[in-house]
BALOBA-1460 file (C-alpha; in Angstrom, 3 decimals):
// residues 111
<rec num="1" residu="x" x="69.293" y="-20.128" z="30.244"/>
<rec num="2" residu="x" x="66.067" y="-18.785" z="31.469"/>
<rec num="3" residu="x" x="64.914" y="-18.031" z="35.246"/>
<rec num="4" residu="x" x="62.357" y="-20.921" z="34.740"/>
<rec num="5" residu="x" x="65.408" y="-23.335" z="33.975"/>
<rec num="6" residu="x" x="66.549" y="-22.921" z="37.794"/>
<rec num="7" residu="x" x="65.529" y="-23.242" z="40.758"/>
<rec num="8" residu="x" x="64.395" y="-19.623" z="40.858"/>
<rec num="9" residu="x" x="61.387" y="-20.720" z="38.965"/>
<rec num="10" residu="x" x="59.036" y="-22.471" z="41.780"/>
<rec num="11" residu="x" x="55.071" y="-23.262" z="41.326"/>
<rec num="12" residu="x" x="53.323" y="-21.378" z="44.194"/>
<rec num="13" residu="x" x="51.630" y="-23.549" z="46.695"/>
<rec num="14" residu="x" x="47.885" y="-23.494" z="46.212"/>
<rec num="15" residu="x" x="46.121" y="-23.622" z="49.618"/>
<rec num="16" residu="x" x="42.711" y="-25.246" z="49.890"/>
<rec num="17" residu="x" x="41.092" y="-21.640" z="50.401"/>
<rec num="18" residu="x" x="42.481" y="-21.123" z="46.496"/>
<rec num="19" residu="x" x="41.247" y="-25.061" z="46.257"/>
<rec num="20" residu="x" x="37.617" y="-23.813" z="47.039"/>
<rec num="21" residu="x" x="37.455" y="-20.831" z="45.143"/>
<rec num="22" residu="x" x="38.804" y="-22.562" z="42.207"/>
<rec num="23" residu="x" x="36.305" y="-25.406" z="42.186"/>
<rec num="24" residu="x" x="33.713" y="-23.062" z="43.217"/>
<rec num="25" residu="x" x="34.638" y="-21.248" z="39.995"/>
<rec num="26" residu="x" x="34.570" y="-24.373" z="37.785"/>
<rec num="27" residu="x" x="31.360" y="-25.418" z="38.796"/>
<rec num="28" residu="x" x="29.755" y="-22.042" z="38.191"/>
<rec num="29" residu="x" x="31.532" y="-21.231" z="34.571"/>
<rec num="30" residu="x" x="30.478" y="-25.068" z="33.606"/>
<rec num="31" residu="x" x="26.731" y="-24.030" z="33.996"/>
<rec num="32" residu="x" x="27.319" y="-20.983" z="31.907"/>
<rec num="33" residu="x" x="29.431" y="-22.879" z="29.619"/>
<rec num="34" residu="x" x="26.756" y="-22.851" z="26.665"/>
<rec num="35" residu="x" x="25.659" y="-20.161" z="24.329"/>
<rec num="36" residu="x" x="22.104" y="-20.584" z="25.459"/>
<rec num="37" residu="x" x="22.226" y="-20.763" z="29.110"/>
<rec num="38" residu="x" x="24.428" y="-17.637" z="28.356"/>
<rec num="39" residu="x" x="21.300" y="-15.688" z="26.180"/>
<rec num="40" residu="x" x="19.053" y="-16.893" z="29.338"/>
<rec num="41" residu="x" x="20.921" y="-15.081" z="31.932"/>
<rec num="42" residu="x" x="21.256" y="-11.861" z="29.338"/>
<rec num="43" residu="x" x="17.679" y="-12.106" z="29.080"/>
<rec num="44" residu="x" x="16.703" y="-12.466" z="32.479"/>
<rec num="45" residu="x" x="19.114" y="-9.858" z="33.653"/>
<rec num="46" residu="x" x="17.466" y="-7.193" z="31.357"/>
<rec num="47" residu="x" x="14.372" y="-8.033" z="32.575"/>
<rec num="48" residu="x" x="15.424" y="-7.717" z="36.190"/>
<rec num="49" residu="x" x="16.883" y="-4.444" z="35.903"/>
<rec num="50" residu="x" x="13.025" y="-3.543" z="33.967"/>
<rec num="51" residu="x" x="11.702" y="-4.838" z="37.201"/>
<rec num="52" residu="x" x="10.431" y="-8.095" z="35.994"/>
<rec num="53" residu="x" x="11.139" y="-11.485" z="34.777"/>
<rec num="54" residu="x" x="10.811" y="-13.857" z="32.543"/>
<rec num="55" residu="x" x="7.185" y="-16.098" z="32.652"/>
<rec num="56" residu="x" x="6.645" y="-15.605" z="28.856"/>
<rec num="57" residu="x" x="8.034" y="-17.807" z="25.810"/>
<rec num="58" residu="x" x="11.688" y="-17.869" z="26.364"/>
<rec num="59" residu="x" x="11.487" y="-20.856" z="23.798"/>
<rec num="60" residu="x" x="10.346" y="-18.305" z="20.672"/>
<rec num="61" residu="x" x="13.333" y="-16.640" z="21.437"/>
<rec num="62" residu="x" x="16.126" y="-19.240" z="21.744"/>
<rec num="63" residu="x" x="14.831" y="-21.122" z="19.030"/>
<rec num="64" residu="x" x="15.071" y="-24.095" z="20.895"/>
<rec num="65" residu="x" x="12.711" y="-27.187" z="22.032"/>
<rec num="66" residu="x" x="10.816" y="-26.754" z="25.346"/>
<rec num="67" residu="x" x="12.359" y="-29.386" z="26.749"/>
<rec num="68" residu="x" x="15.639" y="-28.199" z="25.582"/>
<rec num="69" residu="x" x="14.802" y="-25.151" z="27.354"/>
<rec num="70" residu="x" x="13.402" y="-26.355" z="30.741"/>
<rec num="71" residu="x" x="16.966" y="-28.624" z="30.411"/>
<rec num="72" residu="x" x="19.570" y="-25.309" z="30.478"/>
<rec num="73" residu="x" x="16.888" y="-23.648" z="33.155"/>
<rec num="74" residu="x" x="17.187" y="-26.803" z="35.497"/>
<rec num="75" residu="x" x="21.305" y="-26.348" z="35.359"/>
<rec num="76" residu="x" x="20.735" y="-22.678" z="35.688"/>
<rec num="77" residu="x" x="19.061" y="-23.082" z="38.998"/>
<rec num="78" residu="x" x="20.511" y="-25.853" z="39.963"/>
<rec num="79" residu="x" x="24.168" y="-23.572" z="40.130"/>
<rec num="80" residu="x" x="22.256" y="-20.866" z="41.626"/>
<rec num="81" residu="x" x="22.061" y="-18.431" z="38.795"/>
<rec num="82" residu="x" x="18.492" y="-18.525" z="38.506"/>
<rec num="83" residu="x" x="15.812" y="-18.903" z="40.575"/>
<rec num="84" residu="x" x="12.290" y="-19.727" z="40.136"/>
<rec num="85" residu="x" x="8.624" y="-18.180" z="41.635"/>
<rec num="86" residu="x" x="5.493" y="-20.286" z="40.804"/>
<rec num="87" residu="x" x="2.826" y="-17.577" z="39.412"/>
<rec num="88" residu="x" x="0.167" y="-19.820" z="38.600"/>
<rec num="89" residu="x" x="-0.956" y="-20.603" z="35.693"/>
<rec num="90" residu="x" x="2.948" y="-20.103" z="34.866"/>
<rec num="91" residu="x" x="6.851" y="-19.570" z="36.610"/>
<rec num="92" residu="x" x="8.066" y="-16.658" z="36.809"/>
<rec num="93" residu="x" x="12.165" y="-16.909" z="36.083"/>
<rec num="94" residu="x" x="14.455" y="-14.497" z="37.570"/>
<rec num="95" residu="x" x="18.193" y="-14.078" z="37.752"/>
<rec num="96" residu="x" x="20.343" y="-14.074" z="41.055"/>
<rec num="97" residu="x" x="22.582" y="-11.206" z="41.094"/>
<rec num="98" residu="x" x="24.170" y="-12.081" z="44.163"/>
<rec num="99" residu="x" x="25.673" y="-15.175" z="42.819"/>
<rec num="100" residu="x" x="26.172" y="-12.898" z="39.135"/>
<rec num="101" residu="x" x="28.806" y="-11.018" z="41.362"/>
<rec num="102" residu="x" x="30.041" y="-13.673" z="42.551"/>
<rec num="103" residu="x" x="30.725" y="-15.383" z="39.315"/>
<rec num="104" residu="x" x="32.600" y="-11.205" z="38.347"/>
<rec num="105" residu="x" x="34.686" y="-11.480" z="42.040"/>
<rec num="106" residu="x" x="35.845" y="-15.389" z="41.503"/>
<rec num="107" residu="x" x="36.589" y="-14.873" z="37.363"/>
<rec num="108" residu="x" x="38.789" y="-11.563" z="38.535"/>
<rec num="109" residu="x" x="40.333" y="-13.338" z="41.081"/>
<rec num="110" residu="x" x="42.620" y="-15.535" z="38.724"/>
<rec num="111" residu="x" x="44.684" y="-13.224" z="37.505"/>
């Protein structure tokens, strides 16, 4: 008989800080969750430690349609990853760090 086949094998009790976190967690990994919102935020964070960011044809490189683009962008910033600055004629993309960290602190959290 194993431990877990007692009673010495009890679920801890998740309290609604852990709730938060978790769901704060899920929210954040679910606007990552896609290989190009993933190749956005490598791209922008390259050009953020360069000292820039991105107002140039981000939709050469993913191979994807402008709308398709503008789509992953809108989730992006909508989570907080991104942020947007108009530069007229164009918008000039760049990444949040801040909530980058947090994204590291909440995944290394779970285990």
């Amino acid at each position: 008989m194993t431990k877990c086949q007692t009673d010495e094998c009890i679920a801890p009790v998740i309290s609604d800080e852990d709730s938060k976190l978790e769901q704060e967690l899920a929210t954040l990994a679910k606007a990552i969750a896609h290989p190009a919102r993933i190749r956005i935020l490598k791209v922008l964070f390259e050009l953020e430690t360069k000292g820039g960011c991105l107002n140039g044809d981000l939709v050469g490189q993913l191979g994807l349609a402008q709308s398709t683009v503008s789509e992953h962008l809108r989730i992006l910033r909508q989570a907080g990853l991104v942020r947007s600055e108009p530069k007229p004629p164009k918008v000039c993309y760049r990444i949040e760090l801040q909530t980058i960290h947090r994204v590291k602190e909440l995944f290394e959290s779970l285990f």
